[in-house]
C-alpha positions in Angstrom: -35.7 36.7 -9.4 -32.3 36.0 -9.9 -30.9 38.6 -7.4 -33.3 36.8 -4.4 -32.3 33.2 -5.8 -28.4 33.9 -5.7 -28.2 35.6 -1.8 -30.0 32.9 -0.6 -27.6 30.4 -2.3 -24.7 32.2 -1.0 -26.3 32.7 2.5 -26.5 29.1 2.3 -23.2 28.5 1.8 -21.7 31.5 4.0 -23.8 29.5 7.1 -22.0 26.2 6.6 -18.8 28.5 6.0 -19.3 29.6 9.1 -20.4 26.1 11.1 -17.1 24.5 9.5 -14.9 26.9 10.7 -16.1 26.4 14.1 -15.1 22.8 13.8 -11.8 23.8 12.2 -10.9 26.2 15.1 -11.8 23.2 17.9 -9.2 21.1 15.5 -6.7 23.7 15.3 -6.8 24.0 19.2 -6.8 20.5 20.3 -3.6 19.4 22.2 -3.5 15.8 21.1 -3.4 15.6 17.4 -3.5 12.9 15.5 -3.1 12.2 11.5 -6.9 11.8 10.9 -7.4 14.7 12.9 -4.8 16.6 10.4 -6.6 15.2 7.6 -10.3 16.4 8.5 -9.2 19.6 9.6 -7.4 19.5 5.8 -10.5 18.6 4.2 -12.6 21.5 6.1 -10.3 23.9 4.7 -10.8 22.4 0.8 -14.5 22.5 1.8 -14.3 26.0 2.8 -12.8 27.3 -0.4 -15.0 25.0 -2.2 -17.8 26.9 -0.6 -16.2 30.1 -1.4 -16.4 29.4 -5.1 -19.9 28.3 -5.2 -20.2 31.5 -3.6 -18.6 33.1 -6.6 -20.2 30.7 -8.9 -23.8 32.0 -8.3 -22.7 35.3 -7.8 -21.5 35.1 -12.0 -24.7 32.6 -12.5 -26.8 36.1 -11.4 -24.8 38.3 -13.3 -24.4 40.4 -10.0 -20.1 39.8 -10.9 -20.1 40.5 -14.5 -20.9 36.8 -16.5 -17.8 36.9 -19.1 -16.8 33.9 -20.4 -13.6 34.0 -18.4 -15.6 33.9 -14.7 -17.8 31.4 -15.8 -14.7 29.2 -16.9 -12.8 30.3 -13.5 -16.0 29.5 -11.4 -16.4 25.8 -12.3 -12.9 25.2 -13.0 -12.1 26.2 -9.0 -15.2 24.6 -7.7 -14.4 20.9 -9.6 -10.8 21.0 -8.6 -12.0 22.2 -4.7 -15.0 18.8 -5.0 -12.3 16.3 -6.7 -9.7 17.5 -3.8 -12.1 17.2 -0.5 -13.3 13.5 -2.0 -9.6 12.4 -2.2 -9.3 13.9 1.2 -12.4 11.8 2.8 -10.9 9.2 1.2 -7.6 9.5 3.2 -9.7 10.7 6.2 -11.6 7.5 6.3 -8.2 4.8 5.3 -6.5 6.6 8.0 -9.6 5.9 10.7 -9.5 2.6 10.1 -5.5 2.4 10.9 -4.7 1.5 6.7 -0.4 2.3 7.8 -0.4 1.3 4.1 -1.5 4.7 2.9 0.7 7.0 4.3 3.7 6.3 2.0 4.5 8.8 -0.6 3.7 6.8 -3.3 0.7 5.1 -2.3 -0.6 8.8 -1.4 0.1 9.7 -5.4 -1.6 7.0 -6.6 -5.2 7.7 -4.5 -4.5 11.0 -5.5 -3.9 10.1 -9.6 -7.8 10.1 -10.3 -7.8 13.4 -9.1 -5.3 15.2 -10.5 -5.8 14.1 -13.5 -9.2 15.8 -13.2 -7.8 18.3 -12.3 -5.5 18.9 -15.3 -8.5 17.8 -17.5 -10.6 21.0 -15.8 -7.7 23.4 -16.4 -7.2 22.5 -19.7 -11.0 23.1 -20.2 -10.0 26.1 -22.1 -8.3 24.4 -25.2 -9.5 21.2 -24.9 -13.5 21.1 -24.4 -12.8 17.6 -23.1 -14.6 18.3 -19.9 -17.0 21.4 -20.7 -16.7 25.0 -22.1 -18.4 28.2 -23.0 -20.2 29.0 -25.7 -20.1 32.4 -27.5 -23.6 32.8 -25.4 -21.6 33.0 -22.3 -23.3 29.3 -21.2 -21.8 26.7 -19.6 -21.6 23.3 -21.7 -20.8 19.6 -21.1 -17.7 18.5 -23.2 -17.7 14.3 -24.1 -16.0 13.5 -20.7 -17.7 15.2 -18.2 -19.0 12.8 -16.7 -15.0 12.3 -15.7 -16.0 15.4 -12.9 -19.1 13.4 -11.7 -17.0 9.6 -11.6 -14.0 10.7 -9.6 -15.5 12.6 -6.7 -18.4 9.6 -6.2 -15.3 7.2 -7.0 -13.4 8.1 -3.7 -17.0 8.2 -1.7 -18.1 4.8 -2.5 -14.6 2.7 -2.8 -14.2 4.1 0.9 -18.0 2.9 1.6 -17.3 -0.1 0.2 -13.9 -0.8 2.3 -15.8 -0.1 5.3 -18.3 -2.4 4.9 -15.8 -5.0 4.2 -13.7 -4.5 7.2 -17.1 -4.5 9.1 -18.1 -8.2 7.8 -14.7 -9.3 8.6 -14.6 -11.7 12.0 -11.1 -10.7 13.2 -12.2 -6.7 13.3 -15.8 -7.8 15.0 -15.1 -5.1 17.7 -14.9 -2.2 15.3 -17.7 -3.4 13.0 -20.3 -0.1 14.0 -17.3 2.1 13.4 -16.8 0.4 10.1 -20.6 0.4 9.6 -20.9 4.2 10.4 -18.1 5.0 7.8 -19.3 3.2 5.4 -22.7 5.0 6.0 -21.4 8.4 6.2 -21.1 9.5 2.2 -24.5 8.4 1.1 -26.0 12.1 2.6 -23.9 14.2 0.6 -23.8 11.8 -2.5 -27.8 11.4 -2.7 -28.3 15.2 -2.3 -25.1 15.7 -4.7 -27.2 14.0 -7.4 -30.3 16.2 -6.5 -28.4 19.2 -6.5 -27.5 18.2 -10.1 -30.8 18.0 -11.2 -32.3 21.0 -9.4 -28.7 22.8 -9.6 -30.0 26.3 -8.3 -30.7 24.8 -4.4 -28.1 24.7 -1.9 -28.3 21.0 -1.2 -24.6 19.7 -1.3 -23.5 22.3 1.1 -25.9 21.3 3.6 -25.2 17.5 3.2 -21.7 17.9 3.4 -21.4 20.3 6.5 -23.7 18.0 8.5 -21.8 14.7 7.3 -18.7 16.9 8.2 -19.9 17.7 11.5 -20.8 13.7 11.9 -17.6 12.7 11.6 -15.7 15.5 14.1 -18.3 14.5 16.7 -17.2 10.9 15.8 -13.7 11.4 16.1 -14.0 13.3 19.4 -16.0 10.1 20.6 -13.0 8.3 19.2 -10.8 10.4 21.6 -12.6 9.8 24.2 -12.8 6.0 23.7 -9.2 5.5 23.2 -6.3 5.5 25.2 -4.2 8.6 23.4 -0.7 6.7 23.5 -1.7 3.6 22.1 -4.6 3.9 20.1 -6.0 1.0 21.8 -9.9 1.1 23.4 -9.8 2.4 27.0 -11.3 1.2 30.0 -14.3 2.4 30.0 -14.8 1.0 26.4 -13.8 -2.2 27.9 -16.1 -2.5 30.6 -19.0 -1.9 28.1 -17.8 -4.3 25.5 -17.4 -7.0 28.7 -21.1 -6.4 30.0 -22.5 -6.4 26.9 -20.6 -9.7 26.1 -21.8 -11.4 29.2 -25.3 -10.3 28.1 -24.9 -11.8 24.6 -23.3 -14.8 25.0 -22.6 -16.8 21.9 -23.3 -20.2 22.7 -20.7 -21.6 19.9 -17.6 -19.8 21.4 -15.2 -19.8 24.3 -14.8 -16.4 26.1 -12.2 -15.6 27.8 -10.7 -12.4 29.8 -6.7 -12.1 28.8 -4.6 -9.5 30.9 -1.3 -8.7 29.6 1.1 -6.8 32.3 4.6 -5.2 31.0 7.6 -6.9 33.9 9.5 -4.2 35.6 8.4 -1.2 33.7 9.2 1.2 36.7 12.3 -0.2 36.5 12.5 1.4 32.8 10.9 4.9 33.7 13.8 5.4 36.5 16.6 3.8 34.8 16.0 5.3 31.1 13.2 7.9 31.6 9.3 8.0 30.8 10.0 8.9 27.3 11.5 5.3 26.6 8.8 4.0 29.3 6.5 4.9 26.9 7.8 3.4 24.1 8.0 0.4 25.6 4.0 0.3 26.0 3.7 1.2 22.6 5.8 -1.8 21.6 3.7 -4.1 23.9 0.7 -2.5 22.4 1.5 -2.9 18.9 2.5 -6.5 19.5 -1.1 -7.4 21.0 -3.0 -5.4 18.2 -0.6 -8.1 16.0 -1.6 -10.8 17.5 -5.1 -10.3 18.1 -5.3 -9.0 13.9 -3.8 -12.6 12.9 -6.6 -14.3 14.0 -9.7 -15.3 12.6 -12.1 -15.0 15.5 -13.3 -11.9 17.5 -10.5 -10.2 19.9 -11.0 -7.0 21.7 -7.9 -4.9 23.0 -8.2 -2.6 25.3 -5.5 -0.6 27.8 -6.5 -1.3 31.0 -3.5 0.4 33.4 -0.6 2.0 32.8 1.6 -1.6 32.3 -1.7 -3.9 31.6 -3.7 -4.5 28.8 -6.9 -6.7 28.5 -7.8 -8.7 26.0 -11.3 -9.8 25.6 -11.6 -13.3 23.2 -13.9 -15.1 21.8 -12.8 -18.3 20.6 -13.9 -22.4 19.3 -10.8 -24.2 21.2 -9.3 -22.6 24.6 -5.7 -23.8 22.4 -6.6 -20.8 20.4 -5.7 -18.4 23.7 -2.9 -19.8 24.6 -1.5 -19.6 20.9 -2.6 -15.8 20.9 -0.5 -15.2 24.5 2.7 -17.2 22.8 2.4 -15.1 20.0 2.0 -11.9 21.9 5.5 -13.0 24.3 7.1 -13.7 20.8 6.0 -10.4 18.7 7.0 -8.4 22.7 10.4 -10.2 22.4 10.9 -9.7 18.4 10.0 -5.9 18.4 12.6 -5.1 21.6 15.1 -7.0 19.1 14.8 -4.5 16.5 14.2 -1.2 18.9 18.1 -2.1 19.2 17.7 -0.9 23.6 19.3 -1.9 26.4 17.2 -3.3 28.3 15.1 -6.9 28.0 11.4 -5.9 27.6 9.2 -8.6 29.0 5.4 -9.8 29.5 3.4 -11.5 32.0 0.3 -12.8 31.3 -3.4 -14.1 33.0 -6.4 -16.0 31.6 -9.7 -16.5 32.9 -12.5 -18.2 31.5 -16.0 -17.7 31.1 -18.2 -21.2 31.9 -21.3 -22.1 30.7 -24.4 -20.4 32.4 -22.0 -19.1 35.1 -24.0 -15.6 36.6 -20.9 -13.5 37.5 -19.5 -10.2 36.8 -17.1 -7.8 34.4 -15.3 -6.9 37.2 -15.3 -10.6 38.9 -14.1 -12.3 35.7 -11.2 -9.7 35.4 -10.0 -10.2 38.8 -9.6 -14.0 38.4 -7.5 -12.9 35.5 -5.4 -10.9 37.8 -5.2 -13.6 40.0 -3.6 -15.9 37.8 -1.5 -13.1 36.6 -0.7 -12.6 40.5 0.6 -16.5 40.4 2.1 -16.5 36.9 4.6 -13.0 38.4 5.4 -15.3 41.6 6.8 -18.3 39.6 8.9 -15.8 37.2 10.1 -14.4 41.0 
């Protein structure tokens, strides 16, 4: 009985092995890749090993590896550290998905990770201590006063990033990202609600299951992300704007303004032949960092998108049409601040167009973007 219940345990686990190193390979071979990407393919790897030593877990449960006291200490000690390390990991996975720059200094990194290395310390010191669990002289496994420490940390990291996705999502001024937020926030409740059954019947492979599906999720979601953003700035791509337009123009909410704002980079051919595409480049990222600013200061809903090489759109929603021109001041001023402190040569302008949405007016994405381009067409002739 227990020879059948442990190699179908571990060909469980050597299935999802197998499914995540698929994914880790695609991760390993994509061109364009960026810190979350680094991250998952970091938290695959923990997973792996984790799996590995459940592997090696049942194989001592079974006595098929000879149960000594020593294996069963060295089974859990590897599998606790390898769960407490892939939460942290999610945790960062998730912060760094929902562009929290805040994260990735050194010393905010230590302090996510503090929970979990002092776990950590408390499982290797298992031995001496008892603190967490230990071995009796039957060989058994046995909870020690602050195991629950192994259970607390590893749910800790799942539902504080839960919890900070859901609160991004109920925020107005990050309204377009609220079903990214939403699906974040929904992601660890698989794993954690077949964690918990998997602690109560702890001789089925449930965990591995609900975490190399959730895994999988979230690499299909991040190559949706890929596809859905524009790769230098991080911003949402055409595409994505033409379906958060038509959708808009669907659902109009009748107690706000919208409006269609284009923002267009001056001479910025002028700056790829003069000081290369490298630096040409870096001036869109400038331009797109100061609209992502601007747009994150306010209080109503803003969606920013890269529309052409030099242009981005800005879809708004706002009470007072005041509200849009403040956001295009700001925009010019956070443009003009951040070519101050670049410390180039060259003057980095932008030129902007606004069109309005009216009242019961039947007209298209692409119409109400080209009056915006129109009035950028006429704002570019007075500057000439």
């Amino acid at each position: 009985m227990g020879y059948s219940y442990s190699l179908y345990y571990a060909e469980a686990h050597i299935a999802c092995i197998i499914v995540l190193l698929v994914i880790l390979h695609r991760l390993i071979k994509a061109i364009d890749k960026q810190s979350s990407q680094i991250i998952l393919a970091n938290m695959i790897v923990s997973t792996v090993f984790y799996f590995g030593a459940e592997i090696f877990w049942v194989l001592v449960d079974a006595d098929i590896i000879l149960k000594t006291s020593y294996n069963v200490y060295l089974s859990n000690v590897i599998t606790y550290i390898l769960i407490g390390t892939s939460s942290f990991l999610w945790f960062m996975y998730t912060e760094n998905l929902q562009n929290n720059r805040h994260i990735m200094t050194m010393k905010a990194q230590f302090l996510i990770a503090l929970p979990a290395i002092i776990m950590s310390l408390l499982i290797i010191f298992a031995y001496k201590t008892n603190y967490v669990f230990y071995v009796d002289e039957n060989g058994s496994l046995q909870n020690g006063n602050f195991y629950l420490v192994l259970i607390l940390v590893p749910f800790g990291y799942m539902i504080a990033s839960s919890l900070r996705a859901f609160y991004r999502a109920s925020r107005k001024d990050l309204y377009a990202d609220r079903e990214v937020y939403i699906s974040i926030g929904l992601f660890p409740i698989f794993p954690m609600v077949l964690g918990i059954f998997q602690a109560i019947f702890w001789r089925i492979p449930l965990l591995c299951y609900g975490a190399t599906i959730a895994i999988l999720y979230v690499y299909l979601a991040s190559v949706e992300n890929m596809i859905s953003l524009d790769p230098l700035t991080q911003l949402n791509n055409r595409t994505q704007l033409r379906k958060y337009l038509l959708n808009k123009l669907k659902n109009l909410d009748p107690s706000l303004m919208l409006f269609v704002v284009i923002v267009d980079i001056d001479k910025l051919s002028s700056i790829n032949e003069q000081y290369g595409r490298i630096e040409g480049d870096n001036a869109i990222i400038r331009v797109s960092d100061a609209v992502k600013d601007a747009c994150s200061s306010q209080r109503n809903r803003f969606f920013c998108s890269r529309y052409n090489g030099d242009e981005f759109i800005i879809v708004a929603e706002v009470e007072y049409k005041a509200e849009v021109n403040w956001l295009v001041d700001q925009i010019k001023a956070n443009v003009k601040r951040a070519n101050a402190n670049s410390g180039v040569e060259y003057s980095l302008t932008v030129s902007t167009g606004i069109a309005q949405h009216f009242d019961n007016e039947p007209i298209t994405a692409e119409t109400l973007v080209a009056r915006a381009e129109n009035e950028l067409g006429h704002q570019k002739k007075s500057i000439l």
